[in-house]
NUNUTI-526071 format. One line per 8 residues: number of its first residue (from 1); for each residue x, y, z of N, C-alpha, C. Coordinates in nm, 3 decimals, always signed. Layout:
<pts>
NUM> X/Y/Z/X/Y/Z/X/Y/Z ~ ...
</pts>
This chain:
<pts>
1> +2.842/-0.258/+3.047/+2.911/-0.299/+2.925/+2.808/-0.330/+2.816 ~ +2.819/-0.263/+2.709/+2.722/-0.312/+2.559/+2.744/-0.427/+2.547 ~ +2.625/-0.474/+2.530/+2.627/-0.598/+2.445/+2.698/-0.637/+2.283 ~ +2.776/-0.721/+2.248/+2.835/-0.688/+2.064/+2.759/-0.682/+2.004 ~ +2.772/-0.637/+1.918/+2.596/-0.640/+1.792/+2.627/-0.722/+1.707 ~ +2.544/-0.807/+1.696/+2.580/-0.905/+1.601/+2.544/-0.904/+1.474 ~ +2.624/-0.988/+1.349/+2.614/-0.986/+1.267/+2.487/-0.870/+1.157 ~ +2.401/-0.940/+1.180/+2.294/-0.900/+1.118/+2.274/-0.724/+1.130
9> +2.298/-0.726/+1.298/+2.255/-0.547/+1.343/+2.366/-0.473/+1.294 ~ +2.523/-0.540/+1.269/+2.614/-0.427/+1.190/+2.595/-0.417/+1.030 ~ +2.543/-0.542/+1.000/+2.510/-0.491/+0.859/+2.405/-0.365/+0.845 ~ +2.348/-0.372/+0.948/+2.214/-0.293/+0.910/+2.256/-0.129/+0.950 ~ +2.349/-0.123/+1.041/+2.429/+0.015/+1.060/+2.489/+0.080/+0.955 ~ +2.597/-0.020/+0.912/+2.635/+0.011/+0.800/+2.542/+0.073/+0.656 ~ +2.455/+0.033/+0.640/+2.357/+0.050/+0.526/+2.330/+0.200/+0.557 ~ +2.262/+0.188/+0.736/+2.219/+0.290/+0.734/+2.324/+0.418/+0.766
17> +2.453/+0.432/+0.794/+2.540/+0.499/+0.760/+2.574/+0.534/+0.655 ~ +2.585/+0.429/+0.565/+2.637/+0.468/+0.417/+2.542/+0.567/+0.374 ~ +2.420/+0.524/+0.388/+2.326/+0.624/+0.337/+2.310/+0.773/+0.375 ~ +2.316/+0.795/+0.497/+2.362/+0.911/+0.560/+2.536/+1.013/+0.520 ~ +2.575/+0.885/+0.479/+2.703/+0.990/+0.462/+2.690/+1.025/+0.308 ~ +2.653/+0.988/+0.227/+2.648/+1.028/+0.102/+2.513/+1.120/+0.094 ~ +2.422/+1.112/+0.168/+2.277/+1.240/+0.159/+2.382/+1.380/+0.220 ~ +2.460/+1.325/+0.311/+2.514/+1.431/+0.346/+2.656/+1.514/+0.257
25> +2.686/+1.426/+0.210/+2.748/+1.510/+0.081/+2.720/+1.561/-0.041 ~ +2.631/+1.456/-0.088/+2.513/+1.510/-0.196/+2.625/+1.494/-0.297 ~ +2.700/+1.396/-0.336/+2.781/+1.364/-0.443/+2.838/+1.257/-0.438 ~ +2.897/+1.202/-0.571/+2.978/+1.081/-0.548/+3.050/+1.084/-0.463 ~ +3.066/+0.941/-0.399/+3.223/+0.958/-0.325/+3.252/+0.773/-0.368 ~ +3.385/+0.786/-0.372/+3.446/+0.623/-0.431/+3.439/+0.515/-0.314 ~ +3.503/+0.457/-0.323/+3.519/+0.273/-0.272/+3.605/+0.327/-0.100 ~ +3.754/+0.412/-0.186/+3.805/+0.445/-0.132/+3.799/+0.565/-0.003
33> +3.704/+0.652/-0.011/+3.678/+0.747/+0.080/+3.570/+0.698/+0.153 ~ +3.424/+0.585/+0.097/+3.340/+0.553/+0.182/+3.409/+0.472/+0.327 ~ +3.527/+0.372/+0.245/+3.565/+0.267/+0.349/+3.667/+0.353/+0.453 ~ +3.736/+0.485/+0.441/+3.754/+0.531/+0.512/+3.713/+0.609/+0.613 ~ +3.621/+0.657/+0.552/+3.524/+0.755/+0.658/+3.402/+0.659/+0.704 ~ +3.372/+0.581/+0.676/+3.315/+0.453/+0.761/+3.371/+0.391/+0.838 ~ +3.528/+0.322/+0.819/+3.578/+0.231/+0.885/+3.557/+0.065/+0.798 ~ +3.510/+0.046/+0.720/+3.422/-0.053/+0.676/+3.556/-0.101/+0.600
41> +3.547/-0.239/+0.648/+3.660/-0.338/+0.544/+3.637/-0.315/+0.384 ~ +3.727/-0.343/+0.323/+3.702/-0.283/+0.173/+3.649/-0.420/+0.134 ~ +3.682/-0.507/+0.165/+3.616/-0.674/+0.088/+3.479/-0.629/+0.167 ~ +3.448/-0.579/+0.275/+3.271/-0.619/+0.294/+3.223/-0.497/+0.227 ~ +3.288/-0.403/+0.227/+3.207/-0.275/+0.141/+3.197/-0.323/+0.016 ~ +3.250/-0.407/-0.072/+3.290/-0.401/-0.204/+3.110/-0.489/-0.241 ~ +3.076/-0.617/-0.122/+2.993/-0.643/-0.160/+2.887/-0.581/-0.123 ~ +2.873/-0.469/+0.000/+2.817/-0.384/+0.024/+2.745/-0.319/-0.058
49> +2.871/-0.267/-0.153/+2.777/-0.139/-0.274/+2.728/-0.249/-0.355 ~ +2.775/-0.357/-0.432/+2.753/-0.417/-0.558/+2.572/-0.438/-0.497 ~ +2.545/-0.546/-0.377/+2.385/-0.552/-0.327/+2.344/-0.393/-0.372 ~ +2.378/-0.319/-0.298/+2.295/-0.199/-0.307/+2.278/-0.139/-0.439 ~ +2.357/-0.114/-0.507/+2.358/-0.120/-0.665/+2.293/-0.225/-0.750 ~ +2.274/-0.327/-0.686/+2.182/-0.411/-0.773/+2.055/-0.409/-0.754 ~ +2.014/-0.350/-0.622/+1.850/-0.290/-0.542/+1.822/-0.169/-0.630 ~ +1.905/-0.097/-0.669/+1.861/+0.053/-0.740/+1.913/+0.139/-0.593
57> +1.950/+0.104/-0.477/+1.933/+0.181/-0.377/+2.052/+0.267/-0.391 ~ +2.154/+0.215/-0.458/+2.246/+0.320/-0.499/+2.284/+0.311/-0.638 ~ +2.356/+0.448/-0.736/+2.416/+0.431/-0.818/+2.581/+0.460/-0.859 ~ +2.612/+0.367/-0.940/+2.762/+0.384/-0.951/+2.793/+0.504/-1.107 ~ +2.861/+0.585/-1.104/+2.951/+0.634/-1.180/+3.081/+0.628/-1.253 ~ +3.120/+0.484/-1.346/+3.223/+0.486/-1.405/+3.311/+0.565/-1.434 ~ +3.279/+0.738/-1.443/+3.372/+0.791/-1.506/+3.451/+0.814/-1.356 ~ +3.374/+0.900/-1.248/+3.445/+0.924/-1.099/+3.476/+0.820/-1.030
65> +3.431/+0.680/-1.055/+3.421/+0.543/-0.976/+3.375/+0.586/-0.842 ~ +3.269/+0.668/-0.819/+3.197/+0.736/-0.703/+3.068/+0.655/-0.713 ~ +3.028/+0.631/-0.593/+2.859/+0.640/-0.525/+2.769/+0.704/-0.500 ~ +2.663/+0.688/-0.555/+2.560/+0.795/-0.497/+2.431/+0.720/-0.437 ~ +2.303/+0.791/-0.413/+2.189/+0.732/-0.376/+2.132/+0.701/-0.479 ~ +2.065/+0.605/-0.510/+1.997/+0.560/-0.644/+1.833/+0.605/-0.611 ~ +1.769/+0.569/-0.747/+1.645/+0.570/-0.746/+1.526/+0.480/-0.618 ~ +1.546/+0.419/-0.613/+1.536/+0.355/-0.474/+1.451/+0.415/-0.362
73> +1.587/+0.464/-0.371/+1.573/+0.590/-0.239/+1.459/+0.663/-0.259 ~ +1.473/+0.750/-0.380/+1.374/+0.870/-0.379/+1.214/+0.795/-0.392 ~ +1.254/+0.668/-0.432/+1.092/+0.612/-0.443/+1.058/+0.603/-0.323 ~ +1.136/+0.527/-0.210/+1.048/+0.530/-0.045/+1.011/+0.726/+0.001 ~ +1.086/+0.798/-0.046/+1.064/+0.910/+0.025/+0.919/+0.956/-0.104 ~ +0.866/+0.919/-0.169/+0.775/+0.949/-0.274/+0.668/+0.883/-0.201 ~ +0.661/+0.753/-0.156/+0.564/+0.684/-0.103/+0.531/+0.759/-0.014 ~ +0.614/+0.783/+0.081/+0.588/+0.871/+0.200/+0.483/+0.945/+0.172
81> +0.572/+1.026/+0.053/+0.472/+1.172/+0.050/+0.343/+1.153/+0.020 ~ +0.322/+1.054/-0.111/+0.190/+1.007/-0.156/+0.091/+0.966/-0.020 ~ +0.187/+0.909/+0.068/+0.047/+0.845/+0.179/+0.006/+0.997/+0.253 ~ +0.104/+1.067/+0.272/+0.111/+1.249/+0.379/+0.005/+1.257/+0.325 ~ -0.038/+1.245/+0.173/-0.120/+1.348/+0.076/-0.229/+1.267/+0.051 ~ -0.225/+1.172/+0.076/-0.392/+1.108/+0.071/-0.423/+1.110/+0.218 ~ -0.378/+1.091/+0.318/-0.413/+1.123/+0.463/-0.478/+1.267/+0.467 ~ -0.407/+1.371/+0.381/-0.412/+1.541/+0.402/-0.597/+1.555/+0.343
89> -0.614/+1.473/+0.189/-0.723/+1.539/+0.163/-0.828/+1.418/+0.154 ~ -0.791/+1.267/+0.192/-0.913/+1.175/+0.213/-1.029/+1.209/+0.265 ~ -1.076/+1.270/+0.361/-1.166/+1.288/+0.492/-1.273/+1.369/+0.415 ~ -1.203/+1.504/+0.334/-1.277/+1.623/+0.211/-1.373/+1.501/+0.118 ~ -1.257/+1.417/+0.091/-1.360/+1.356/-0.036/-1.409/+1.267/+0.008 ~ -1.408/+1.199/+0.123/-1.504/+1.104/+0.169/-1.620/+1.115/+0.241 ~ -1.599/+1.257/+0.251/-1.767/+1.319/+0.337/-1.836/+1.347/+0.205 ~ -1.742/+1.408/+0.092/-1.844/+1.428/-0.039/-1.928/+1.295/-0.070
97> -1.826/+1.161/-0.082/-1.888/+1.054/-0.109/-2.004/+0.991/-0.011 ~ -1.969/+1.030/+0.117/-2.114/+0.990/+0.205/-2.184/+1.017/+0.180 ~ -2.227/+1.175/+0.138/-2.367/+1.265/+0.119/-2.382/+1.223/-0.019 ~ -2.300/+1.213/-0.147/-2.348/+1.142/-0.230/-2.468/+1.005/-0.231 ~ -2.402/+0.925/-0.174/-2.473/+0.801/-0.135/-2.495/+0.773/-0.018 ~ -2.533/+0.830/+0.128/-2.605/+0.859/+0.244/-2.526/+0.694/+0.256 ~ -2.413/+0.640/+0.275/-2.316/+0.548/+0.280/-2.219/+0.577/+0.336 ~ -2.151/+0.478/+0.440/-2.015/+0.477/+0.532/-1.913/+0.488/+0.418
105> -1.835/+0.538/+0.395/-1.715/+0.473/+0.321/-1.585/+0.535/+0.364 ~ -1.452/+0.447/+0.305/-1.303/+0.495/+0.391/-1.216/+0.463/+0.269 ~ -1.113/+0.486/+0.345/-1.017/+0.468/+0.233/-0.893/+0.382/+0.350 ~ -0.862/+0.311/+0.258/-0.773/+0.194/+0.298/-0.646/+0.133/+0.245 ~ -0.560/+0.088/+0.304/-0.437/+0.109/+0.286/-0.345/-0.030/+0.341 ~ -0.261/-0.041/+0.218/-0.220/-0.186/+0.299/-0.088/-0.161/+0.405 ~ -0.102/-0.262/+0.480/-0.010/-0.252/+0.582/+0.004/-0.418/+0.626 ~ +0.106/-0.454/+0.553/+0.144/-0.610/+0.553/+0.058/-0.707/+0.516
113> +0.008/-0.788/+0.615/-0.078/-0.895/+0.520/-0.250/-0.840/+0.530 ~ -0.259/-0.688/+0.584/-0.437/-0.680/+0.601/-0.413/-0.504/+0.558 ~ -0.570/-0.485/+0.531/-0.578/-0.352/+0.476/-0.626/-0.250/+0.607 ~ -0.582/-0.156/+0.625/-0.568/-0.057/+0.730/-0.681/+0.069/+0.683 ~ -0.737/+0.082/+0.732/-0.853/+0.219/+0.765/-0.765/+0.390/+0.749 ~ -0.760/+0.418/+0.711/-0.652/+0.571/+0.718/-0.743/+0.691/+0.741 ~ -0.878/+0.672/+0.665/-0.971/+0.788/+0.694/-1.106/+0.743/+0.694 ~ -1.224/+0.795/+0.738/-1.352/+0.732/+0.698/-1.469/+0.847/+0.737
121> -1.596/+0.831/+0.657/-1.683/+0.879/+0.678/-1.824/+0.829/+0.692 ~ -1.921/+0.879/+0.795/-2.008/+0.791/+0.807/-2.131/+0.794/+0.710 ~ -2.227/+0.721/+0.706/-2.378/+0.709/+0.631/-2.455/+0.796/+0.725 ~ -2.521/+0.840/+0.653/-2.654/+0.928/+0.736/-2.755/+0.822/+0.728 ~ -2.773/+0.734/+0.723/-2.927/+0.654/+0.741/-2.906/+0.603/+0.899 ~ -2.989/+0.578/+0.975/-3.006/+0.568/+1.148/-2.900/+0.393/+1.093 ~ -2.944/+0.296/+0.998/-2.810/+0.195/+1.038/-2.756/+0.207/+0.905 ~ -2.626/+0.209/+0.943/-2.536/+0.223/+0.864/-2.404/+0.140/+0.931
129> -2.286/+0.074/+0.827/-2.178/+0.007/+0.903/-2.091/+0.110/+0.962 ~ -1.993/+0.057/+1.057/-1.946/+0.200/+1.159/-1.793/+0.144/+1.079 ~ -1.727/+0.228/+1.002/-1.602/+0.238/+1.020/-1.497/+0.308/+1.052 ~ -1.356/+0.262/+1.176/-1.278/+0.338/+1.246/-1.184/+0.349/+1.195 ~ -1.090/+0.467/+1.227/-0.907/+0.462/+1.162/-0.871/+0.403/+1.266 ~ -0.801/+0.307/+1.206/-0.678/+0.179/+1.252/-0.747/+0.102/+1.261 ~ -0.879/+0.068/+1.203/-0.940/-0.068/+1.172/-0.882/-0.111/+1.100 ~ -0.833/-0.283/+1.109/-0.761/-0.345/+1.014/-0.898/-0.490/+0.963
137> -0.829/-0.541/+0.865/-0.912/-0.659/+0.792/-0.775/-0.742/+0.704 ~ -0.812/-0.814/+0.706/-0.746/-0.952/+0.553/-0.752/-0.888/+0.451 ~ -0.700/-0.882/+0.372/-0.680/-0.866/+0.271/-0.814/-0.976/+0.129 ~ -0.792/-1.093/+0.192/-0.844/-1.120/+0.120/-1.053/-1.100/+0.140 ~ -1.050/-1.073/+0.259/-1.214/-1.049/+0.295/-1.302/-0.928/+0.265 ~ -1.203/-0.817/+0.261/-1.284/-0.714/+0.234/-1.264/-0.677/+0.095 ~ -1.377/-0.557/+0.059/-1.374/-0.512/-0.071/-1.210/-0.460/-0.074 ~ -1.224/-0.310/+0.007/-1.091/-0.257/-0.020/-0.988/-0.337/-0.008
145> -0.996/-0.452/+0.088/-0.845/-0.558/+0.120/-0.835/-0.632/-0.071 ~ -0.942/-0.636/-0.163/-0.939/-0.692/-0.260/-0.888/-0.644/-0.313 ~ -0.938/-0.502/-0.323/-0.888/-0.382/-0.415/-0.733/-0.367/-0.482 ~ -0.667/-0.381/-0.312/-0.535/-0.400/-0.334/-0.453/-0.486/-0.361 ~ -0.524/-0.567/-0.247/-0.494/-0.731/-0.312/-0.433/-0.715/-0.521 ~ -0.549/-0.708/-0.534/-0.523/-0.759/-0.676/-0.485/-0.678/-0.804 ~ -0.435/-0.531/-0.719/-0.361/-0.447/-0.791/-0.193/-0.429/-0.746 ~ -0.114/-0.499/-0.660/-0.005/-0.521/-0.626/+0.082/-0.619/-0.729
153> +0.220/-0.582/-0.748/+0.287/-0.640/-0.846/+0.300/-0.779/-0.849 ~ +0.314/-0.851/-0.933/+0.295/-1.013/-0.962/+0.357/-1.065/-0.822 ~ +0.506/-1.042/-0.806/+0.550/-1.082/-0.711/+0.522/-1.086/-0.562 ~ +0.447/-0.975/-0.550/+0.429/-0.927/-0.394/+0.278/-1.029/-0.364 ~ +0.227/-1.025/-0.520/+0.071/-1.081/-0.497/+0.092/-1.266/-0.468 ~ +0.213/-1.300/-0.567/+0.210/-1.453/-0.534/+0.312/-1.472/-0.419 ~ +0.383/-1.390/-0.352/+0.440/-1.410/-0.188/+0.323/-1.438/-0.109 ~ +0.184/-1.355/-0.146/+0.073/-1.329/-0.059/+0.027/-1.464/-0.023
161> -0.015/-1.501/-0.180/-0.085/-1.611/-0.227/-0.040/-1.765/-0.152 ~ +0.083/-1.748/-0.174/+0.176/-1.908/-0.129/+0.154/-1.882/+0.018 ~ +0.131/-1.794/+0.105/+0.169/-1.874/+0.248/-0.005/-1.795/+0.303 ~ -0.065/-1.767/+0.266/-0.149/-1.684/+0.336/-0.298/-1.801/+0.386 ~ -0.316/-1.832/+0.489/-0.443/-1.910/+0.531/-0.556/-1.846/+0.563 ~ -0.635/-1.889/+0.491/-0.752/-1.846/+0.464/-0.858/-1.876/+0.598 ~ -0.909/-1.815/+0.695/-0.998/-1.811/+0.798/-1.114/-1.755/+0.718 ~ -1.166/-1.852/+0.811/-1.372/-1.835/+0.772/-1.405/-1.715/+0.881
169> -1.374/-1.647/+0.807/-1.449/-1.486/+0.923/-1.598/-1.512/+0.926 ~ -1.680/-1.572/+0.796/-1.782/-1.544/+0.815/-1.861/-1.709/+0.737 ~ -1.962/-1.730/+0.741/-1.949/-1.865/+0.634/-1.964/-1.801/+0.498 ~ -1.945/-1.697/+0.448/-1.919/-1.642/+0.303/-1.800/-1.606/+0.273 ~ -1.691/-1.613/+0.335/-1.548/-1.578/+0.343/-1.536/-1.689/+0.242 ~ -1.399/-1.593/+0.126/-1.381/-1.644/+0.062/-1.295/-1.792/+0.090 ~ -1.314/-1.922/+0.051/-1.216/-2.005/+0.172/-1.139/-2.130/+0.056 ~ -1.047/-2.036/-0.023/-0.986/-2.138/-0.159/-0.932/-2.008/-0.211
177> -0.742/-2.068/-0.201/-0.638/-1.953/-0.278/-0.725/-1.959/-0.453 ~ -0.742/-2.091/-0.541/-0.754/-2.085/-0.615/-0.899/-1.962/-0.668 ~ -1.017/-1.972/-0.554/-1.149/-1.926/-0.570/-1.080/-1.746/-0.536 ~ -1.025/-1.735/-0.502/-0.917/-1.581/-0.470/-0.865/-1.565/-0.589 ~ -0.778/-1.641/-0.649/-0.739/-1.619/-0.767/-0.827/-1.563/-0.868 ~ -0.922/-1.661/-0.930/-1.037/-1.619/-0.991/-1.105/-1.503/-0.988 ~ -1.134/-1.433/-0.826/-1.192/-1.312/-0.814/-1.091/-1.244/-0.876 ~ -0.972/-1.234/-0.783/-0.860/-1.106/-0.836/-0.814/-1.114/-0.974
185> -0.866/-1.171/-1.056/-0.831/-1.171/-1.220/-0.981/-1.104/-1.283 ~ -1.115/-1.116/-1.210/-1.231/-1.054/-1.248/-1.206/-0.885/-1.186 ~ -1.115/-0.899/-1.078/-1.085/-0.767/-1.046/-0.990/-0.656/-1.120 ~ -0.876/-0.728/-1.139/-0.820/-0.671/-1.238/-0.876/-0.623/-1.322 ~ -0.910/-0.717/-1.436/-1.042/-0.671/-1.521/-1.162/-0.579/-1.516 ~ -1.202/-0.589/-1.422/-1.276/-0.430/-1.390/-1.274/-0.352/-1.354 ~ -1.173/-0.327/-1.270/-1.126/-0.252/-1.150/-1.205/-0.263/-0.988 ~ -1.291/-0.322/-1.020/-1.393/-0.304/-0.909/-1.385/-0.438/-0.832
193> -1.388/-0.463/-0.694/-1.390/-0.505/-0.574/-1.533/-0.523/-0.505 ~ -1.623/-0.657/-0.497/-1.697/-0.674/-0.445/-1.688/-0.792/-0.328 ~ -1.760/-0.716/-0.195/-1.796/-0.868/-0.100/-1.959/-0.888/-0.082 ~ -2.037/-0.957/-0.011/-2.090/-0.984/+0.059/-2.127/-1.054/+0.181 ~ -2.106/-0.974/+0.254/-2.079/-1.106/+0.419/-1.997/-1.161/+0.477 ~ -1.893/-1.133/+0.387/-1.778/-1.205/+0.373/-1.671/-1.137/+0.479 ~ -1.680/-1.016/+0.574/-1.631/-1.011/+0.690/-1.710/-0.993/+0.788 ~ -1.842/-0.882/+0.734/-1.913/-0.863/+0.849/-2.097/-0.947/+0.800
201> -2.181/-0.992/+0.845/-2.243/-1.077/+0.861/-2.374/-0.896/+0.841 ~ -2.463/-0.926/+0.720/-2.549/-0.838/+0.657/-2.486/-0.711/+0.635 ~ -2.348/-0.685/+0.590/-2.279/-0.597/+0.492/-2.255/-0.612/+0.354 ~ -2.280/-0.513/+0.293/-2.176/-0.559/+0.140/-2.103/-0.442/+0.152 ~ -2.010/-0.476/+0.015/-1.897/-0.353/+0.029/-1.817/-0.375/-0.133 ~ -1.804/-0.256/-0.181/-1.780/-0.261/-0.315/-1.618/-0.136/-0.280 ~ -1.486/-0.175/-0.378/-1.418/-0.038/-0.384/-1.339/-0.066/-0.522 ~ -1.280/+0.041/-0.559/-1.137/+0.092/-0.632/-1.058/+0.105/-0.537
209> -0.971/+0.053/-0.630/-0.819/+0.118/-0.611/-0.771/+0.282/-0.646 ~ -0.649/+0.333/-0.568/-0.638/+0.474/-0.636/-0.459/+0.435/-0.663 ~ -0.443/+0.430/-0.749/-0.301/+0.376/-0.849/-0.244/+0.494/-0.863 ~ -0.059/+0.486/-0.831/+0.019/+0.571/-0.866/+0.073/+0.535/-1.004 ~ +0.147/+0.624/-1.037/+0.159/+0.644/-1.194/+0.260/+0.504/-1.246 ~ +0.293/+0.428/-1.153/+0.362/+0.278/-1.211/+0.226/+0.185/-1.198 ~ +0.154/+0.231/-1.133/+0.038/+0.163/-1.141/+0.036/+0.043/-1.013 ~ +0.051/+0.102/-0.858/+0.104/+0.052/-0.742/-0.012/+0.089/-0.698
217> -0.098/+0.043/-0.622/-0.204/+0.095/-0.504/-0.153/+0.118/-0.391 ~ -0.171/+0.277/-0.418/-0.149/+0.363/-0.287/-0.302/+0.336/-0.201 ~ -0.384/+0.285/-0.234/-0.469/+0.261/-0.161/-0.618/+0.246/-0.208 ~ -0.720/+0.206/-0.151/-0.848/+0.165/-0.190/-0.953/+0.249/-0.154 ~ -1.046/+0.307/-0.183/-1.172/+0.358/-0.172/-1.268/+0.241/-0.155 ~ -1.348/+0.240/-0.070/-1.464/+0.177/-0.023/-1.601/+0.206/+0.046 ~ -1.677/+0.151/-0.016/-1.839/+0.186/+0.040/-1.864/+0.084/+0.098 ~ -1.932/+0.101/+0.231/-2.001/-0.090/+0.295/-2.126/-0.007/+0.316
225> -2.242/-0.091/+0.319/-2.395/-0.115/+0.340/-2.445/-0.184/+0.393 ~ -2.527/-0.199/+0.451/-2.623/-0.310/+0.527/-2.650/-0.417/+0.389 ~ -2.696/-0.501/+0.355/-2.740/-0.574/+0.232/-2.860/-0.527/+0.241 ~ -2.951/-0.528/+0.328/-3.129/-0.446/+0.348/-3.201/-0.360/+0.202 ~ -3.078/-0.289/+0.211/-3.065/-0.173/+0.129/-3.001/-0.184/-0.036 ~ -2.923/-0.310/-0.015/-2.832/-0.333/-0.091/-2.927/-0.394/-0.263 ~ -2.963/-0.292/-0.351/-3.019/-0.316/-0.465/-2.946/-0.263/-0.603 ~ -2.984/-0.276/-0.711/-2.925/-0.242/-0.836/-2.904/-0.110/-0.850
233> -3.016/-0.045/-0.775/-2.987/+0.102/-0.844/-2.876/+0.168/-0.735 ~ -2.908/+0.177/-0.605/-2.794/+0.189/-0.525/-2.668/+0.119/-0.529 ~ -2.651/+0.012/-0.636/-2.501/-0.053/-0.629/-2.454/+0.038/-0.750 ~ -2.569/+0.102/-0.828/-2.465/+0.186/-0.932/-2.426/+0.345/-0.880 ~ -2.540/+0.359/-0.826/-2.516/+0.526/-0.714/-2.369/+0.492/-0.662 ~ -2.375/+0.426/-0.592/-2.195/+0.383/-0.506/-2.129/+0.328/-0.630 ~ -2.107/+0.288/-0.696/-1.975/+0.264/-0.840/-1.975/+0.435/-0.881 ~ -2.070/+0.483/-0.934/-2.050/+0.615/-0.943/-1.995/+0.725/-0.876
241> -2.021/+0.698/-0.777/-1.979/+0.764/-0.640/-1.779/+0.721/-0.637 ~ -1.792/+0.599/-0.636/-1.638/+0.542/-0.603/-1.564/+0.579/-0.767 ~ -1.632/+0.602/-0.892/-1.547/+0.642/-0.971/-1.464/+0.808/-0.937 ~ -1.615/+0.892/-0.897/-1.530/+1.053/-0.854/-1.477/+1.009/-0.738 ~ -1.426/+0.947/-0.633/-1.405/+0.951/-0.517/-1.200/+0.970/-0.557 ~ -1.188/+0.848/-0.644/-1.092/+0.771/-0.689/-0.996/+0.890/-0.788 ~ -1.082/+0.936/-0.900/-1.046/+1.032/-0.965/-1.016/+1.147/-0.921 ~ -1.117/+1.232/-0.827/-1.042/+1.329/-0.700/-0.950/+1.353/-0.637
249> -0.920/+1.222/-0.546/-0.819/+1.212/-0.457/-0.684/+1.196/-0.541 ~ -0.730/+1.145/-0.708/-0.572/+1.134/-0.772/-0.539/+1.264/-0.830 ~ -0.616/+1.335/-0.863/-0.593/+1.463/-0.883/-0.568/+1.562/-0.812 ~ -0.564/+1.550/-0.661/-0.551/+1.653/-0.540/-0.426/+1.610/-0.524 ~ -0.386/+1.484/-0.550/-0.226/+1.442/-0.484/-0.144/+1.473/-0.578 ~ -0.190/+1.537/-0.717/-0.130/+1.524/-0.831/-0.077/+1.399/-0.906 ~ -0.132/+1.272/-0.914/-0.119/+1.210/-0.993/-0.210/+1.137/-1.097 ~ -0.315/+1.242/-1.123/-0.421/+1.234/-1.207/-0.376/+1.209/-1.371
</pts>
């Protein structure tokens, strides 16, 4: 015998039905034909669509009093594609950027509260930092975790901000929301993302962001170094390097 599904899990059927039955018609349909071919009480559908219509996830039509899929929608299936397409040609431009600057660098990607590894390439010097795909980090410790950090919309950035505890990864970890604040407003401002030490103990690591056309970070470009090495003229070789890296990859995905 099934277990009942409770509350929460039939709302979430429902959503995801509704959505399915209208992709599958590919046109309005009213109040009246959803709640029939669903089954769905007309008082819970009624507040059904109004939420979803107030998300963008669907839109209403006054003249047919029909439903459709809203903008919403096509934005998660856009994200999608944007990540398919920086996964497809990251690896091309991040081996260019190694041999540029004989430097590790990756490209990184947020995935809840820490930034995720998606592609990487190594340094040709005998030490160089090793970075893996599905390496994760804080957000607030690394360059690229900055990157994004502080190019995410007001809201998403002060959800971050209010509950997020700050661990001493390293004794240079940044360790004060307010001293975070401060960086990510120098970041904004330049675009550029710097650490030192601050996850791994004799690394630095500088990145960009690569911004979709609302101006969302689809993700971060990053160089890390030993500090050994780490001088003026090589911190501008790698900014240079991370400006074509950034500009490339937005132009291969088409949103240059």
């Amino acid at each position: 015998m099934q277990p009942a599904e409770s509350g929460s899990v039939k709302s979430a059927m429902r959503v995801l039905d509704l959505f399915e039955y209208l992709r599958r018609w590919n046109a309005a349909q009213t109040h009246t034909q959803i709640a029939a071919q669903l089954a769905i009480p007309k008082s819970s559908l009624t507040q059904l669509l109004k939420t979803l219509v107030s998300r963008g996830y669907l839109d209403y039509d006054p003249a047919s009093k029909g439903y459709f899929l809203g903008p919403a929608i096509a934005a998660l299936g856009q994200r999608s594609a944007e990540t398919r397409d920086l996964a497809s040609v990251a690896e091309t431009v991040l081996a260019e950027t190694a041999r540029a600057t004989s430097e590790t660098c990756a490209l990184n990607v947020l995935k809840g509260d820490v930034s995720e590894v998606m592609a990487t390439a190594s340094g040709t010097h005998r030490l160089h930092y090793l970075m893996r795909v599905g390496d994760t980090a804080p957000l607030y410790a690394t360059s690229g975790g900055k990157a994004l950090l502080a190019h995410l919309p007001a809201e998403m950035r002060q959800d971050y901000l209010s509950r997020i505890r700050l661990e001493a990864i390293t004794p240079r970890t940044i360790g004060s929301v307010a001293a975070l604040e401060a960086e990510i407003a120098e970041i904004q401002r330049s675009g550029i993302a710097f650490v030192v030490e601050e996850f791994t103990p004799g690394i630095a690591g500088m990145a960009r962001p690569i911004l979709n056309r609302s101006g969302f970070p689809l993700a971060a470009v990053n160089i890390a170094l030993p500090i050994a090495r780490y001088d003026e003229a090589l911190k501008q070789r790698c900014l240079k390097a991370l400006d074509a890296a950034v500009e490339m990859i937005r132009e291969r995905i088409g949103i240059a």
